[in-house]
N, C-alpha and C positions, 0 to 999 in steps of 0.2 A: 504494500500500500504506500500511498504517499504521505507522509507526515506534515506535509506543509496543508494547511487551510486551504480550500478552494477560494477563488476571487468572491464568489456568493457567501460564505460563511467570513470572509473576509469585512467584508463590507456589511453583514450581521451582526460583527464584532464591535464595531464601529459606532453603529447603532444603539446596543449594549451601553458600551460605554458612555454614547451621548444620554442617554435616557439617565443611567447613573448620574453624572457629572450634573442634570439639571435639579436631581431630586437630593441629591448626598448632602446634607447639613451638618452642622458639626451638635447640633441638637440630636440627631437620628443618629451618627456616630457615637454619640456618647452613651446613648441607650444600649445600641447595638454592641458595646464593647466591653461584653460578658464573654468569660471563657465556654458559655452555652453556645455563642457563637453560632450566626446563621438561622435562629431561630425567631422567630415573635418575644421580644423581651418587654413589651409597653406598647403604648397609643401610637405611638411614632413609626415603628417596625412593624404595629400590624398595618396601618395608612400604607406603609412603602407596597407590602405585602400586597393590600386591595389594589395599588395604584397599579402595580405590575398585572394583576390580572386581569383589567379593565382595560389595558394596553395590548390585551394580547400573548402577550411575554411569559407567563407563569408554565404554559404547557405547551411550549414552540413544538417540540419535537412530537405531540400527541397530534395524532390520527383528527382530520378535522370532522369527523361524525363527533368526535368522543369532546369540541370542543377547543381542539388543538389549531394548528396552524400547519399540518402535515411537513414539518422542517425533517432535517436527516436529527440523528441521535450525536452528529455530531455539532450542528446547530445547538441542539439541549446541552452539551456538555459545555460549549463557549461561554452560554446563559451562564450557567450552574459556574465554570470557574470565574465569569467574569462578580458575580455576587459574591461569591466567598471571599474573596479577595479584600474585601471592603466589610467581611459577618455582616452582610444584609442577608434577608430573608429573603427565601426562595422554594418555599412550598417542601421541602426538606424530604421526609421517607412520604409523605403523602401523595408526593409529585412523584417522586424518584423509585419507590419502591413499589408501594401498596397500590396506588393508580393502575402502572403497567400491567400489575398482575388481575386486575381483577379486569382489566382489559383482555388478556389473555384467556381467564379461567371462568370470570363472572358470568350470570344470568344476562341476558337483555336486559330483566328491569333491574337488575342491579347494575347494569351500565348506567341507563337511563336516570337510575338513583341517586348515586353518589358520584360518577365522573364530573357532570356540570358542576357540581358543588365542590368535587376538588380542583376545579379547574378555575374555579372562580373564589377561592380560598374562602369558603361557606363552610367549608367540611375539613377539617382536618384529624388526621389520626395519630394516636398513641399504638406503639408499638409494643403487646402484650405476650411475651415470649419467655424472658425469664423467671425462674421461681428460688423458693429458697433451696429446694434439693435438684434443683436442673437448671444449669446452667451451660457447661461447657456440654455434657449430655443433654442438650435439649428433649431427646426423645424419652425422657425419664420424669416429663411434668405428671405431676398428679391434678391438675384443675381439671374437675368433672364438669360435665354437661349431659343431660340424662334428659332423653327423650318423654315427652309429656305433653299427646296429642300432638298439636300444633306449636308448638313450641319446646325449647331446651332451658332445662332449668338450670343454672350454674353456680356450682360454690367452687373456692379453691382462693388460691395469693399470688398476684405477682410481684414482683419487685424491679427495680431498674426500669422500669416502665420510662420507654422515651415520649415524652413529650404530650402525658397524660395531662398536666396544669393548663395546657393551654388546647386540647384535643375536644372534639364535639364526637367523635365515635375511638373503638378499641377494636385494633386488629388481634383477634386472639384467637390463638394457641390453645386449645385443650382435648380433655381426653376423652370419647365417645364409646368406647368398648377397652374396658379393665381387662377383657380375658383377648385380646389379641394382643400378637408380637408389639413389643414398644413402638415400634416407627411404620405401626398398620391402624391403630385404632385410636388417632388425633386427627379431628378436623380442627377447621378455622369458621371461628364466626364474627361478624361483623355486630355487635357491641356498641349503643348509643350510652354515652358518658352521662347521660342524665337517668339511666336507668333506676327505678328503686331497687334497693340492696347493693349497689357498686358505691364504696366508699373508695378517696383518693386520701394517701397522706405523702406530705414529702421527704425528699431523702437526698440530704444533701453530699458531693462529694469533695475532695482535699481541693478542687479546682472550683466548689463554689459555684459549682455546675446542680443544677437539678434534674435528678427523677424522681420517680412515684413509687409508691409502694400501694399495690391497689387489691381492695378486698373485695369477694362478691360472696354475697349471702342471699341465695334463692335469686338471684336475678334470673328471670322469664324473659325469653329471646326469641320471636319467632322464627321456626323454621327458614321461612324464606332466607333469614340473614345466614344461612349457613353458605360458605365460598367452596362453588367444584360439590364432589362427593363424601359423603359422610366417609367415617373413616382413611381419608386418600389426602389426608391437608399437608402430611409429609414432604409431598413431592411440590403443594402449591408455598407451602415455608419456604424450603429449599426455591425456589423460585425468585420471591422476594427478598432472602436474602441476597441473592445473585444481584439484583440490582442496588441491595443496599450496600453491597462491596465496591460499587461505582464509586469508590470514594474520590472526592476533589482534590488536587493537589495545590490549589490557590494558595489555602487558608499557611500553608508550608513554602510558596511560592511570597507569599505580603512576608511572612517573617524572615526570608533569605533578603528579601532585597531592604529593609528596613537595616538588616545586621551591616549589609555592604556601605549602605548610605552614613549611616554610624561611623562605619571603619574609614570611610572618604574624607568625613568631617569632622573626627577625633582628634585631636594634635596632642602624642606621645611621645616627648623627649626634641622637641621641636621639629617632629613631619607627622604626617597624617599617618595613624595608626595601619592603616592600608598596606605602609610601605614594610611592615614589621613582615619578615619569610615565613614566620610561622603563622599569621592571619591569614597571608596571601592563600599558601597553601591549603587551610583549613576552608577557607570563602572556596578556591578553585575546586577542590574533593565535594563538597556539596554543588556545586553548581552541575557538576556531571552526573551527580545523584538525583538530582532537581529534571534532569532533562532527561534522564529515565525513568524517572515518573511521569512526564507528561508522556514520552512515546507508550510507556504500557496504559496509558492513559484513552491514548487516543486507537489504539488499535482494541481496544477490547469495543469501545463505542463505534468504532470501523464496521466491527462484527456485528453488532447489532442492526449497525445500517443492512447488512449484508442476510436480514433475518436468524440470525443466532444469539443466543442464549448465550456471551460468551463464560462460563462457567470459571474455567482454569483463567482465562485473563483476568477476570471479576478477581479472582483468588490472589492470584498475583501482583495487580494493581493494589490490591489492601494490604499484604503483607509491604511492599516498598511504600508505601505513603506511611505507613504509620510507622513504621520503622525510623523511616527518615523522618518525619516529627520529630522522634525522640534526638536523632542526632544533629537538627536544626537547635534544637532545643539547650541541647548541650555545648553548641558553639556557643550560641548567644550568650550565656550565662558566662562563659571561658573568657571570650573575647569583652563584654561589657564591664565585668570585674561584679564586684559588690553591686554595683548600680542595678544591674541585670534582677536583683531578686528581689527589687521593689515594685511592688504592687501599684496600679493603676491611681489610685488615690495617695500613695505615699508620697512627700514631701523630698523632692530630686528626681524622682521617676520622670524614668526616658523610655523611648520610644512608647509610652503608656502602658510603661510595665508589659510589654508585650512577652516577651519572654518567662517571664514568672509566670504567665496565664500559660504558655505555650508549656512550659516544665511540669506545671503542676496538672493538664489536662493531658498529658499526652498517654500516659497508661491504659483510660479505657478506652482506647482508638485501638488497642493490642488485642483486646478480647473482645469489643464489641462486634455482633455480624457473623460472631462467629472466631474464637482465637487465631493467634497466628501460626498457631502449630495443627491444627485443623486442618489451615489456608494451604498449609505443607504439603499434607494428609491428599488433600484433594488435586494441587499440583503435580504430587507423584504419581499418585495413582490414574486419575483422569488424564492429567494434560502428558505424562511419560509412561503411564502404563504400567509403572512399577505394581508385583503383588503388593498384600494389606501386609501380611508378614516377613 
């Protein structure tokens, strides 16, 4: 394939950027500049949010029945890096994840239902997958849902719940038949946030980041909301996560070049820090790090244009971004000194504490989606073929 941008996605980008550039305030910045990063954080970020779907802009890449703009998947991903770039909102596993699949998997009227509404940032979803005893084994939840008539009654707990505080429905994970194999008798059902008996608590992390801890006590769920076939949600998970491995390389992308701009405008020992071999070196080694996560970036979204599911890319693209996080992370802190580990509101804080946000977030980016020793797992085996043993 070719890595460079077509003249059309070029000129897309451009776009992008102009739209940015007229709405970007240092008001909505300031909101936006949680290590939650990229999500709906206030009145400001969700306005940006409605303003992008009002434009068009929220679901370029969706199929235009479904409300899209029928763009390539390489058009969505320009969107998607050019927002993170700047943690504005962009419709996040709503857009990214859950949308696609229930475009693939969904009812008509479950098109009909929830597509316009996420496409319109009406509807957004919590991502209901983790528990306290299934985590890295997702296929070991225990959340029941037990059929009754026309509806699934559900009890059980999740935890780590994405983006349940600000979510209007729950993408969930649970379990429909106790006596089949683990990874045969879990569907997925579509879960409104206002249901009686779903209680939300929060759960904060070292990054100061929120998820949910969410309990359901008898909550009654009509059948229809069930996604695909009872027992078969294995294969519609796995799915979803596939595209929530599309991870962005921006948000890793704004903190390499803020570290360089730093090193340009630093003056150490009277020359710019820049000139020091071991920064050089350190900025050069990420930059070629940097620029293999945009190519595994863009050829996984290549494939997608090309109608695949790219699985191993997805896989592969998560494990080098979040890797490399970790190892943007640890420049900055190296190269900034002390300064580097003050927080966004502390008193000398540079670059807006970017780096201490980036340090202290970068761990659940290793196991979210699915770990990175999983991402290995499915690498070898899928994309080389290696046995399991």
């Amino acid at each position: 394939m070719d890595f460079d941008l077509s003249p059309e996605s070029k000129q897309f980008q451009q776009e992008v950027r102009s739209f940015i550039e007229r709405n970007l305030t240092p008001e909505l910045q300031a909101e936006c500049r949680t290590s939650e990063g990229a999500m709906i954080n206030g009145p400001l970020s969700r306005r940006f949010q409605k303003e992008l779907a009002e434009q068009g802009l929220l679901g370029v890449g969706w199929p235009v029945e479904y409300g899209g703009q029928g763009r390539s998947a390489i058009d969505q991903w320009v969107l998607t890096e050019e927002l993170y770039y700047w943690d504005l909102p962009n419709g996040d596993l709503s857009i990214g994840s859950v949308g696609p699949t229930i475009a693939r998997i969904g009812t008509d009227e479950q098109k009909k239902q929830y597509l316009p509404g996420i496409i319109n940032s009406d509807i957004t979803f919590g991502i209901g997958y983790t528990e306290p005893g299934a985590g890295t084994d997702l296929a070991s939840l225990q959340t029941r849902a037990v059929r009754d008539g026309d509806y699934y009654v559900i009890n059980g707990q999740k935890v780590f719940m994405s983006h349940a505080h600000i979510a209007t429905h729950i993408w969930l994970a649970c379990r429909t038949d106790p006596n089949a194999p683990k990874h045969r008798g879990i569907s997925v059902l579509i879960v409104p946030i206002d249901f009686p008996g779903l209680t939300v608590q929060p759960s904060w992390s070292q990054a100061d980041s929120r998820s949910s801890t969410v309990y359901f006590d008898n909550v009654r769920v009509p059948v229809s909301n069930l996604v695909g076939k009872e027992n078969e949600g294995w294969k519609i998970i796995m799915m979803a996560l596939d595209f929530e491995r599309a991870l962005p390389t921006a948000e890793v992308r704004h903190a390499f070049d803020s570290l360089v701009e730093y090193a340009k405008t630093t003056q150490v020992d009277s020359q710019p820090l820049i000139r020091k071999p071991q920064v050089r070196q350190t900025i050069a080694r990420l930059a070629v790090d940097l620029e293999v996560c945009r190519l595994l970036s863009l050829d996984a979204v290549w494939q997608v244009d090309q109608g695949v599911v790219p699985t191993t890319g997805f896989s592969m693209g998560k494990v080098w971004t979040s890797e490399l996080k970790e190892r943007v992370a640890n420049a900055g802190i190296e190269v900034l000194g002390p300064k580097g580990l003050l927080r966004p509101d502390d008193e000398g804080s540079i670059t807006h504490g970017l780096f201490d946000t980036l340090y202290r977030s970068f761990p659940p980016g290793k196991f979210a989606g699915g770990t990175n020793d999983i991402q290995r797992n499915i690498i070898a085996q899928r994309g080389l073929g290696l046995p399991r043993d």
